[in-house]
ROFI-5247 format. One line per 3 residues: number of its first residue (from 1); their letters; for each residue x, y, z negated of N, C-alpha, C. Coordinates in steps of 0.001 Angstrom, whole numbers, plus 500000, padded with zeros to 6 digits. Example, Ala and Ser with C-alpha at 12.3 -4.5 7.8 and 13.67 -1.06 7.14 Angstrom:
2
1 = as = 513190:494310:492200:512300:495500:492200:513200:496700:492200  512850:497750:492920:513670:498940:492860:512900:500030:492130
//
This chain:
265
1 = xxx = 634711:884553:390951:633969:884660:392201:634793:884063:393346  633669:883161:394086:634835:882528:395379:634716:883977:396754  635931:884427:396277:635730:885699:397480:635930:885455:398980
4 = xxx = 636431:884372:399100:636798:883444:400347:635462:883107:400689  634402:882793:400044:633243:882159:401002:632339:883469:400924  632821:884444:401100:632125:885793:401001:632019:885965:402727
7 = xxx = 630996:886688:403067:630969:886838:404336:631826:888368:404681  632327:888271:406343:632852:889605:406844:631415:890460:406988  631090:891629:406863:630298:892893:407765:631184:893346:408375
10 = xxx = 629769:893722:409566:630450:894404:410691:629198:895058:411012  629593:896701:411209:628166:897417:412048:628363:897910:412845  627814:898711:413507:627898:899603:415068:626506:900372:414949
13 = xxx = 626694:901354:415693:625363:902089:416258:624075:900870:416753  624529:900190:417450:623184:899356:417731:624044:897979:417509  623520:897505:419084:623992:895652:419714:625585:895841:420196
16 = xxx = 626203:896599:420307:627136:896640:420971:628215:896261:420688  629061:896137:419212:629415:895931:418294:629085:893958:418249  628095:893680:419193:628268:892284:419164:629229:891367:419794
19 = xxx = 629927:892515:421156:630849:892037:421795:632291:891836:420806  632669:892724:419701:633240:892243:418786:633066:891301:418173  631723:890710:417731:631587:889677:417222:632126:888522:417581
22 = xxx = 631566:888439:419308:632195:887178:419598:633360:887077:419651  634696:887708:419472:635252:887809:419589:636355:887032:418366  635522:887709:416900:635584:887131:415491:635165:885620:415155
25 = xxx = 634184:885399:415962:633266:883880:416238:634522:883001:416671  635075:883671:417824:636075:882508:418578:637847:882519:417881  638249:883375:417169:639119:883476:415907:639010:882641:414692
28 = xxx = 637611:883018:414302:637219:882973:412543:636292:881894:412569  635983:881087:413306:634773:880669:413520:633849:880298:412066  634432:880202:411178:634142:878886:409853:633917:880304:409107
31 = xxx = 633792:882020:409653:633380:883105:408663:631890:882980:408430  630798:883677:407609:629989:883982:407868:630282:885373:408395  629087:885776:408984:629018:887432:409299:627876:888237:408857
34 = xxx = 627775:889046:408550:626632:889616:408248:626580:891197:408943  625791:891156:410006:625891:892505:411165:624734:893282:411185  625436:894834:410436:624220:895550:410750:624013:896792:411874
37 = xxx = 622917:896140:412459:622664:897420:414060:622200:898544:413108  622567:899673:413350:622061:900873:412965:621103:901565:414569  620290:900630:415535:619531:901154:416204:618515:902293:415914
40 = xxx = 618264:902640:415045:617602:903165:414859:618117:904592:415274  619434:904643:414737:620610:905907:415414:621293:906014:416455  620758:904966:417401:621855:904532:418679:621564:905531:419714
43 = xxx = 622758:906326:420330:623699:906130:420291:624726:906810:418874  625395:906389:418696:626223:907945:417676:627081:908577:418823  627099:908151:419992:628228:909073:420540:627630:910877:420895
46 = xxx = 626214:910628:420734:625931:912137:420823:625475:912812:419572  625929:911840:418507:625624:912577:417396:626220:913422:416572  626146:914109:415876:626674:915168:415000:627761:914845:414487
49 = xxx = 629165:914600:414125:630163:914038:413158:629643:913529:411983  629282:914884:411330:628871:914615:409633:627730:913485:410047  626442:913319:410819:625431:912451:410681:626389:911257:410787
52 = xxx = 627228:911258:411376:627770:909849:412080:628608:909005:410733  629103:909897:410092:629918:910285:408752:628998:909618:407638  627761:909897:407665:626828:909715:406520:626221:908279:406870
55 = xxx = 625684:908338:408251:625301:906810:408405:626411:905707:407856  628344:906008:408786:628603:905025:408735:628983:904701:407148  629229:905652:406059:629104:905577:404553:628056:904681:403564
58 = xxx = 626572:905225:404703:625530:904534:403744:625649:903124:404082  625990:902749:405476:625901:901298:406107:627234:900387:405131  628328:901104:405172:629260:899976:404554:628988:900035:403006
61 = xxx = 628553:900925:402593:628106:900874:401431:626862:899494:401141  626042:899210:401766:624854:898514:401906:625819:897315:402249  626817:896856:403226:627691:895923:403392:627988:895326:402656
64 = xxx = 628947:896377:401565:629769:895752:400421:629088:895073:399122  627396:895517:399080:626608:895814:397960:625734:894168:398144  625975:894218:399621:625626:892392:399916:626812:891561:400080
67 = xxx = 628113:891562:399525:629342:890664:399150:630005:890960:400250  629933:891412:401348:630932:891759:402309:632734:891821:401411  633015:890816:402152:634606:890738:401957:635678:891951:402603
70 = xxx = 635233:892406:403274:636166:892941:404607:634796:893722:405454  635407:894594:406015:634057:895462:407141:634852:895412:407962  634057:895769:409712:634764:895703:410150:633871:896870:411463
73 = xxx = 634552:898148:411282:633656:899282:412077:633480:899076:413536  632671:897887:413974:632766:897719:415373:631901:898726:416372  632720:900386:416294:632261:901069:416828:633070:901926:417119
76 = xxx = 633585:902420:418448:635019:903348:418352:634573:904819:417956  633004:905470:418080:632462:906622:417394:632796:906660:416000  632283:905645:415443:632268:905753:414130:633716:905317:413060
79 = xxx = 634370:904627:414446:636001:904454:413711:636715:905997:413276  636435:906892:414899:637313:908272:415166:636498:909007:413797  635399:909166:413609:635047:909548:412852:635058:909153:411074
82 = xxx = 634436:908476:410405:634601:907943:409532:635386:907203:408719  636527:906728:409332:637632:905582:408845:638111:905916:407900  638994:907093:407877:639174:907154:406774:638984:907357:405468
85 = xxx = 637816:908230:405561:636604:908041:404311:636239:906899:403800  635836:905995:404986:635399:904465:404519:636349:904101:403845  638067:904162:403998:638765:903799:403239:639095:904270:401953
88 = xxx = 638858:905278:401661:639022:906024:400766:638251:905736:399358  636777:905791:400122:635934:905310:399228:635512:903764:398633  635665:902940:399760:635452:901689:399340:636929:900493:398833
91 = xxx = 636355:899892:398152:637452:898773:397440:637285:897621:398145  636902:897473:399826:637475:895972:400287:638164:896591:401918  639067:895906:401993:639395:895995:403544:638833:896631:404595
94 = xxx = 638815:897442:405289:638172:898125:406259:639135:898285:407707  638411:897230:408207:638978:897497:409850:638351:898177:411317  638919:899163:411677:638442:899942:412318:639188:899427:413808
97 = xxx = 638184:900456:414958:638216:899844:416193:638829:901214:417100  639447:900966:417954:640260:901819:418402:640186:901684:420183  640466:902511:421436:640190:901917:422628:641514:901757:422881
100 = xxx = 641823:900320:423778:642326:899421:423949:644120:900328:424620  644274:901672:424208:645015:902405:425462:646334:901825:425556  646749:901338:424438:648349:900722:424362:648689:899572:424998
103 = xxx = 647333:898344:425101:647367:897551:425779:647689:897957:427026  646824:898782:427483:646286:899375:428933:647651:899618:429580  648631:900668:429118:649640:901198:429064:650603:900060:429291
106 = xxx = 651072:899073:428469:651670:898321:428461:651233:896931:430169  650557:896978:430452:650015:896310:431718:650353:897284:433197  649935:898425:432979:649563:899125:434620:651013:898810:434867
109 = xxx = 650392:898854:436198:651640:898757:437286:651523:900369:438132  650585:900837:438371:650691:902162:439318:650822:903777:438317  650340:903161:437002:650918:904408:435937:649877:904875:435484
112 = xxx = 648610:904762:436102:647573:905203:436300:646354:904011:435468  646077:904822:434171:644667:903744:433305:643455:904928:433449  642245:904308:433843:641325:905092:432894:640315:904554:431633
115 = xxx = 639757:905486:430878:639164:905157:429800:637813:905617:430023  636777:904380:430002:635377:904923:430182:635197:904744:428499  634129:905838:427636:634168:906467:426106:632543:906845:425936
118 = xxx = 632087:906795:424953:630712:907610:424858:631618:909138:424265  630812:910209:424840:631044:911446:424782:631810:911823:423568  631107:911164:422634:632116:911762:421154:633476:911209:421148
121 = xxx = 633442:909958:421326:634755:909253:421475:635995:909850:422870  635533:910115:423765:636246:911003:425138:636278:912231:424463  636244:913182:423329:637208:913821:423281:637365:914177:421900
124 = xxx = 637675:913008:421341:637892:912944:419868:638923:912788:419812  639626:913549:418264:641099:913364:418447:641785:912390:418270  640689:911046:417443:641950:909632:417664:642390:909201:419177
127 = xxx = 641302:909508:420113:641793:908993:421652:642650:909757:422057  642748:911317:421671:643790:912047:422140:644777:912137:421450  645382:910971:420230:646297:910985:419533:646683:909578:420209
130 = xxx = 645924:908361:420391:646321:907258:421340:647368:907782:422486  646615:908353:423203:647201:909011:424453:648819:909286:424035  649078:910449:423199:650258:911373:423096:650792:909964:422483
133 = xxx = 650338:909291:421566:651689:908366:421005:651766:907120:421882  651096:906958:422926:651399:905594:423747:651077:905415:425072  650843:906704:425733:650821:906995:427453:652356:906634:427795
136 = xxx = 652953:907699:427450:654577:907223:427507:654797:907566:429638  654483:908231:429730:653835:909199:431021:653132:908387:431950  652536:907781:431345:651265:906882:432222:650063:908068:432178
139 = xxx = 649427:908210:433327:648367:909101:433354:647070:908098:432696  646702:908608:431924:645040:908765:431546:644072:909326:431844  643076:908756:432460:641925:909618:433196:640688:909345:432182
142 = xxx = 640467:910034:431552:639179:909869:430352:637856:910219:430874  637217:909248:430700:635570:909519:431618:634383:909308:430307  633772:910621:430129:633006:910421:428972:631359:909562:429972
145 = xxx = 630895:908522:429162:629489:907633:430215:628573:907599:429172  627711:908803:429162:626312:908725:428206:625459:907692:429237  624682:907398:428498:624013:906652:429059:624080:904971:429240
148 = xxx = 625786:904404:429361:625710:903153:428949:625501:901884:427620  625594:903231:426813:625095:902139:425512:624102:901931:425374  622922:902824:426046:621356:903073:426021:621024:901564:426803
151 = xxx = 621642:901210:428348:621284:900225:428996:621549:898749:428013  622737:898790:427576:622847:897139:426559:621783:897555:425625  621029:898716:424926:620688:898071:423620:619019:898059:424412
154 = xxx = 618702:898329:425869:617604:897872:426409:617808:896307:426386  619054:895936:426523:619380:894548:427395:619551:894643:428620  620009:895711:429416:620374:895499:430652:621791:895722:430869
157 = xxx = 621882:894627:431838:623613:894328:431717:623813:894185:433407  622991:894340:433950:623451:894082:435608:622301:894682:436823  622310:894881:437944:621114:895089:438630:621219:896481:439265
160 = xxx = 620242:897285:439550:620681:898184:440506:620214:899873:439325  619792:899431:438406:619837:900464:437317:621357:900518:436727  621536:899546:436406:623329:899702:435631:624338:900022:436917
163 = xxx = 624057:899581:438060:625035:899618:439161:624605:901564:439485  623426:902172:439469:622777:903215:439609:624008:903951:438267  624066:903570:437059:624619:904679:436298:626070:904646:436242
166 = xxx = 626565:903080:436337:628242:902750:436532:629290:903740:437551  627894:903568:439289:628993:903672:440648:629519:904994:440395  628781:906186:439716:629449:907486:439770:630646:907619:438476
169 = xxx = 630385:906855:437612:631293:907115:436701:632579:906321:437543  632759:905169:438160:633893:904083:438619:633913:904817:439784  633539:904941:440520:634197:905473:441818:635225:906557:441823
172 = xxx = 635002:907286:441300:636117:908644:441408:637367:907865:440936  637410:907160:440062:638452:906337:438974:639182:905407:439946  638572:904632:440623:638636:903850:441506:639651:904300:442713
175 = xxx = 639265:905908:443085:639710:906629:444290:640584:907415:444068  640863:907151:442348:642168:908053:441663:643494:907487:441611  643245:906160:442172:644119:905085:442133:644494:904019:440274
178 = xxx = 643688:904331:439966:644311:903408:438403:643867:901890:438783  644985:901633:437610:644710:899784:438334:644668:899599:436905  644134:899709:435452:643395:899662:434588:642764:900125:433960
181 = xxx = 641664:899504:433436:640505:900227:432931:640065:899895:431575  639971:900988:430765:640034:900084:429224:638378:900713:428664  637157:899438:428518:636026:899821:427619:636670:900900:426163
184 = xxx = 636079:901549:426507:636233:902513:424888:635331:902140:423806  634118:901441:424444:632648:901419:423505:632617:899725:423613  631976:899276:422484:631607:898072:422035:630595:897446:422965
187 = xxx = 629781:898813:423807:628919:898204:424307:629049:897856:425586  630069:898095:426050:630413:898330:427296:631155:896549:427939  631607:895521:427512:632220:894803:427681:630611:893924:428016
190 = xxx = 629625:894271:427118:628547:893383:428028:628426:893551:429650  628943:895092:429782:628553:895430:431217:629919:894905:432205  630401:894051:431551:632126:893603:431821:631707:893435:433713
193 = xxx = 630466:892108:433615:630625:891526:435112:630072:893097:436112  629303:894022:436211:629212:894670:436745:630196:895685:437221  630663:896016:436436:632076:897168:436129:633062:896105:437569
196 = xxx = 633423:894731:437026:634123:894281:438252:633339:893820:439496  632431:893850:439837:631701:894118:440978:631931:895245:441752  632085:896907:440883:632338:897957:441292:633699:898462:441649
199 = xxx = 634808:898004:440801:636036:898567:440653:636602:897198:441736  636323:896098:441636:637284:895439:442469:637852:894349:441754  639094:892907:442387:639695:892232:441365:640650:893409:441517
202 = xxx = 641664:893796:441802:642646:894538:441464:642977:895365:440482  641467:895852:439724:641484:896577:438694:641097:895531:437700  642624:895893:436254:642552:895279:434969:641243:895725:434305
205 = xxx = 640311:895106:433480:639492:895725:432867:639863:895091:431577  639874:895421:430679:640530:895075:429090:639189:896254:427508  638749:895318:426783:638767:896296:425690:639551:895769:424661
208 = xxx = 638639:896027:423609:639697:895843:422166:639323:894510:421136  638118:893826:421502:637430:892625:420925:638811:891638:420375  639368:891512:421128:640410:890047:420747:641408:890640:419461
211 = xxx = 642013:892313:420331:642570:892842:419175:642471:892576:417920  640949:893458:417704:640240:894119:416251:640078:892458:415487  639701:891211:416341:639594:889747:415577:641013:889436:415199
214 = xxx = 642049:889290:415593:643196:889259:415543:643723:890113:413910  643466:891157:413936:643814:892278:412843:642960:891413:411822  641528:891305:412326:640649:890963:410854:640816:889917:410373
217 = xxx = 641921:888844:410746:642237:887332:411008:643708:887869:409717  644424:888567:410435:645602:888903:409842:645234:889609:408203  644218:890387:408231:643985:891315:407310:643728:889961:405928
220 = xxx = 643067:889383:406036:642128:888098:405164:643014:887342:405188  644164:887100:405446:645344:886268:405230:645950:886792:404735  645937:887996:404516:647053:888758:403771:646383:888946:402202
223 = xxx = 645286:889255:402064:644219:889499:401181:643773:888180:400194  644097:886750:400960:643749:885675:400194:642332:885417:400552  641927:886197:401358:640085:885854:401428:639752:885120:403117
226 = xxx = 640634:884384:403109:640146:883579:404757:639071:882595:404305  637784:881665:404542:637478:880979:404138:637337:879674:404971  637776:878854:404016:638522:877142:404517:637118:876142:404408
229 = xxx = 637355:875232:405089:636585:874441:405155:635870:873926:406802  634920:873338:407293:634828:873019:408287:633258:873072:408940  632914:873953:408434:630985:874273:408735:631468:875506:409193
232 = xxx = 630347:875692:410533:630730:876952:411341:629993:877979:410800  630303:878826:410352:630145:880387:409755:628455:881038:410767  627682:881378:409913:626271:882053:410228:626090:883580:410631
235 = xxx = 625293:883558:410881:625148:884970:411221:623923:885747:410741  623887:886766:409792:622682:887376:409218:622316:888592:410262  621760:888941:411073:621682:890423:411288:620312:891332:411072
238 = xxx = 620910:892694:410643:620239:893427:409626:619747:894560:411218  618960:895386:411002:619375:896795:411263:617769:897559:410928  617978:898636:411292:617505:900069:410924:615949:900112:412147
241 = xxx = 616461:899419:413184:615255:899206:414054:614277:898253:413822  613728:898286:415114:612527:897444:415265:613230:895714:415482  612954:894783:414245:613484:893750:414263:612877:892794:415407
244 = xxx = 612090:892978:415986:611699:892054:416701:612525:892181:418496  612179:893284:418712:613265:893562:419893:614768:893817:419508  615427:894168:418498:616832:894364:418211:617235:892501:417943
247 = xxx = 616164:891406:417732:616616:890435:417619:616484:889653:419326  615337:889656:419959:615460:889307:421053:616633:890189:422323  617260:891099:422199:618209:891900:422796:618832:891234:422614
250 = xxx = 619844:890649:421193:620495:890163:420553:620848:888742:420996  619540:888119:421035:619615:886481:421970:620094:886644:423412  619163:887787:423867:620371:887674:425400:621260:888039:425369
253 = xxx = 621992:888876:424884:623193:888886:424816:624399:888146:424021  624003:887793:423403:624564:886620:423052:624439:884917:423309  623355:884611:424207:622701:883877:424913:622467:882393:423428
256 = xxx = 622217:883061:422450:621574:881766:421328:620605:882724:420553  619261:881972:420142:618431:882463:419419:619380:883140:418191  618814:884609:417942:619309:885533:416855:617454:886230:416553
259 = xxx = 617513:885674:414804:616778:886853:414364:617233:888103:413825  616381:888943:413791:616694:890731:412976:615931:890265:411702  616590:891317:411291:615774:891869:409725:615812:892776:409670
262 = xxx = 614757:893750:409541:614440:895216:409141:615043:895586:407976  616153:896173:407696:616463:896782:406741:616848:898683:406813  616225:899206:405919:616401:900823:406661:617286:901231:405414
265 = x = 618554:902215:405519:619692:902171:405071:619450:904004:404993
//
């Protein structure tokens, strides 16, 4: 089997998880990908552990079962939660997504980062194990923001609804003095240009996209499964929703025609 021309998976709760993508696109370019939205469950940050546990099991399972070389959990809910199970259980590479805090840490200048998180992720114990092993007495201000993954997987990324749910979460943050700000959620880097509209240039805004491509770049080099050649790598995407709007969401935000495929997992 040529395991090299095998495509990466990558899923997430919905679209959000696409900002990872591009990320893999501008690394890997010559991968295929094969991405499945689990919209149908979006958000997981208010969901149950175990549900979150079972989705992200059945999804990489369904991944690997379509040649997936490598997964890649582009979801920091379903990383804190599931990772290590996924590893446990499955026989290919599994790269999980983490919020950006070490970077963060390693940049501030006033000592002061905060972390905007969907609720499960703000006070889950991988972010509060980030913290203790790499604050290093930099304050962390953790801001749990329901509600912003809901606006990307509408497709709204700017305007006076996203500026309506952003200004209360950024302002206090803003007036706390931190001079970086690290996306916790996949979905959140669509809302990149608004966030700096609100916070200012002075505030770093950073997530984990370049990282997690970087790792999955390193991982498949180590593994023997990079794939060579010079045709730019496709994109299949699957999910659990309604394919016709989870594919047009998908085009604007990624600004090139993307179809869905209904697949229920």
């Amino acid at each position: 089997m040529n395991v090299q021309g095998l495509p990466i998976g990558v899923f997430d709760s919905g679209l959000g998880g696409l900002s990872v993508l591009r990320s893999l696109r501008a690394m890997l370019p010559i991968e295929d990908v094969l991405y499945y939205a689990d919209s149908a469950h979006c958000p997981y940050g208010l969901r149950a552990p175990e549900e979150i546990l079972n989705r992200s099991v059945a999804i990489t399972g369904t991944l690997v079962e379509r040649g997936a070389k490598l997964v890649v959990v582009a979801c920091n809910t379903a990383t804190s939660v599931a990772l290590q199970e996924l590893r446990a259980r499955f026989g290919v590479p599994i790269v999980g997504l983490v919020p950006a805090v070490k970077p963060a840490v390693a940049v501030t200048r006033s000592g002061r980062i905060g972390v905007l998180a969907t609720p499960r992720t703000a006070c889950g114990e991988t972010l509060a194990e980030l913290i203790r092993r790499h604050a290093n007495g930099t304050a962390v201000i953790t801001v749990p923001a329901p509600g912003l993954a809901d606006l990307v997987e509408a497709g709204y990324t700017a305007g006076p609804e996203v500026e309506g749910v952003l200004r209360p979460l950024l302002d206090p943050l803003v007036a706390s003095g931190i001079d970086t700000l690290v996306l916790g959620c996949t979905h959140y880097p669509f809302l990149r240009d608004a966030i700096r509209l609100l916070v200012g240039p002075d505030i770093a805004v950073i997530d984990s996209g370049e990282a997690i491509a970087r790792r999955t770049w390193d991982v498949l080099a180590t593994h023997g499964r990079l794939r060579t050649g010079a045709e730019h790598g496709g994109l299949s995407l699957l999910t659990s929703g309604e394919a016709n709007a989870v594919g047009a969401t998908a085009s604007r935000l990624l600004g090139e025609p993307v179809t869905a495929s209904h697949l229920l997992v």
